[in-house]
C-alpha positions in Angstrom: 20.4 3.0 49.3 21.9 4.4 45.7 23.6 7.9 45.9 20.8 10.1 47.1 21.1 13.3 45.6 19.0 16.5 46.3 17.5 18.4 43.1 17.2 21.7 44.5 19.3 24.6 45.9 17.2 25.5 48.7 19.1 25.6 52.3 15.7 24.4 54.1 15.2 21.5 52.2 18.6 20.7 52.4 18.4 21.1 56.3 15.0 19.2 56.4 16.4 16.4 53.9 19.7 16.0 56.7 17.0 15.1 59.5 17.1 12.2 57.6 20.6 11.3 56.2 23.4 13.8 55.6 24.5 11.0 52.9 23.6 12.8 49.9 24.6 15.7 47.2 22.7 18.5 46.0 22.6 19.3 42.1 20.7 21.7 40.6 18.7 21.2 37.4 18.5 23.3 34.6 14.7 22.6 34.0 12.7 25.1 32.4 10.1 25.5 34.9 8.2 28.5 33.0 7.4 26.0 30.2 5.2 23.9 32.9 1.5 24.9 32.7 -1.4 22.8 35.0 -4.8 23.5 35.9 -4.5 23.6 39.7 -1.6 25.2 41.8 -1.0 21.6 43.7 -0.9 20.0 39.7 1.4 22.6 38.7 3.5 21.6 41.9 4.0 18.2 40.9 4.8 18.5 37.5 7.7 21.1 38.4 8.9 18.8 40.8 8.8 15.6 38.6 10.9 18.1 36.1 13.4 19.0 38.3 13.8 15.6 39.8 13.8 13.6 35.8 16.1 16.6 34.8 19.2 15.3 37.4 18.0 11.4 36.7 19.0 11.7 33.6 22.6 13.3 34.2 22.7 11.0 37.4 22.2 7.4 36.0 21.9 4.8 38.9 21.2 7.2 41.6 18.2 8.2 43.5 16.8 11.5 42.9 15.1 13.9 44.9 13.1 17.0 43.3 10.9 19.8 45.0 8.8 22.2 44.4 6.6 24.6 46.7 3.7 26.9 45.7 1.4 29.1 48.0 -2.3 28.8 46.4 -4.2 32.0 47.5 -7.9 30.9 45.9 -6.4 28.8 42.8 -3.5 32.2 42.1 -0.3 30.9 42.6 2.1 32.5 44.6 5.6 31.3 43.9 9.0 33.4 44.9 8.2 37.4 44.5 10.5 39.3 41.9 10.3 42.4 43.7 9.4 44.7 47.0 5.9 45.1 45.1 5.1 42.0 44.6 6.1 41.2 48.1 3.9 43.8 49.6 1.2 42.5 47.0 1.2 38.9 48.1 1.5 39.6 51.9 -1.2 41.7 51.6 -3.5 38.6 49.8 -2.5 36.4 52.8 -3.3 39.0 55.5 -6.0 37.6 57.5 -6.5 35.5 55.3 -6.8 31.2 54.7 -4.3 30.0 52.2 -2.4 26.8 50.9 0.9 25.4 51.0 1.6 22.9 48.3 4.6 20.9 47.9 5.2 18.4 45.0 7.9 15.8 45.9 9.2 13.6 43.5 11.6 10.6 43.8 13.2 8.7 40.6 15.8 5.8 40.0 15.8 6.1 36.4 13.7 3.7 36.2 11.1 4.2 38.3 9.3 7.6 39.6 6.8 8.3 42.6 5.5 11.2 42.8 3.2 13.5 45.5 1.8 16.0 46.5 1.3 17.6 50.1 -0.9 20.6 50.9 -1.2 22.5 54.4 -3.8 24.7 54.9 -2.5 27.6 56.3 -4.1 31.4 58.2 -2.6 34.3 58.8 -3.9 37.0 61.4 -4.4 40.6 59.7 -0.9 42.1 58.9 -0.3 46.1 59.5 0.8 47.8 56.5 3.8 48.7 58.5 4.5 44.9 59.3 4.3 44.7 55.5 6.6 47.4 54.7 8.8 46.3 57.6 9.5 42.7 56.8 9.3 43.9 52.6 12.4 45.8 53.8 14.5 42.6 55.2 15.8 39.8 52.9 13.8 36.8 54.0 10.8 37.3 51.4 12.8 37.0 48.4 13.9 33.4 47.8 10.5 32.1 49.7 7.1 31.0 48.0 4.5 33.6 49.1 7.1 35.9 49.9 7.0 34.0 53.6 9.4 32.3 55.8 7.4 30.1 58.7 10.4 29.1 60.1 11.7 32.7 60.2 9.7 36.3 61.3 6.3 35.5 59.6 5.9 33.1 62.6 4.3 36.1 64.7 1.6 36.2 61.8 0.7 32.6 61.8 -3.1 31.7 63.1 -3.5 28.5 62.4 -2.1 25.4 60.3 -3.6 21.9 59.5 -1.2 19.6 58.0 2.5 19.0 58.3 4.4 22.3 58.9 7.5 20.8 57.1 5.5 21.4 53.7 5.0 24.9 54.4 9.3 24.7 54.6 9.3 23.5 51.3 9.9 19.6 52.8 6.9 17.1 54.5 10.0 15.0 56.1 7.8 12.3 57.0 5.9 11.4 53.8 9.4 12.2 52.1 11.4 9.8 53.8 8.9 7.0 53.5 8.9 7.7 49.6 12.7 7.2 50.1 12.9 4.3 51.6 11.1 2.4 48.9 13.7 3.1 46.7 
């Protein structure tokens, strides 16, 4: 394969991507993701991934790029990274005992030719206490995390039920990911 390089900062996907290979580079893209509009939260998802990723093709000619994006879709409201305690305790309070999704958008370009897809886990969480609220509000974890949730780190207690690939609700579905990859 080309020089594989990851379009995003995040540490999970970066973990998730080294399941794979550990023969790549991250670079960040300067795409303007609040000038993206879309008229579902999974559409939205794959146009911010397909910036990101064309963003650092287009600095990075002759390699293969990798962009992501990841959205929680509480009845069609996205819920992307919270911007303060508030809106933390406001979105973990919309996913208390509740059914949500898990979109991710992956996209994969050359240059000259781009893939794109989405992948969307359906995800339920028991019924939160206020106090759980204010409790994990209170730590770090929320912050840097769609829905103001880490699966993979204390909202595991919460979790009910999944269908789909748990790796999209990390921000990564390894397996469709990889296959994408290997095409290129």
């Amino acid at each position: 394969m080309k020089d594989l390089i990851l379009a995003s900062q995040s540490p999970r996907r970066k973990e998730l991507l080294s399941l794979y290979t550990t023969d790549f580079t991250v670079c960040v893209s300067d795409f303007d993701e609040d000038a993206v509009t879309a008229d579902s939260p999974a559409r939205l998802v794959e146009q911010l991934a397909r910036g990101k990723c064309l963003a650092v093709a287009k600095e990075h000619p002759g390699a293969v790029v990798l962009g992501c994006d990841t959205v929680v879709d509480v009845n069609g409201e996205v819920f992307g990274k919270p911007h303060s305690p508030d809106d933390a305790r406001r979105m973990l309070r919309a996913l208390s005992g509740a059914t949500h999704y898990v979109h991710t958008g992956v996209c994969v370009s050359d240059g000259t030719r781009t893939e794109s897809f989405v992948d969307t886990c359906k995800v339920t969480f028991f019924p939160l206490s206020e106090e759980e609220i204010e409790r994990y509000a209170a730590t770090e974890e929320p912050y840097d995390k769609a829905g103001a949730y880490a699966i993979q780190g204390r909202a595991a207690v919460w979790l009910d039920a999944i269908e789909g690939d748990y790796y999209t609700i990390m921000g990564l579905p390894v397996s469709r990911t990889v296959r994408l990859l290997e095409q290129f």
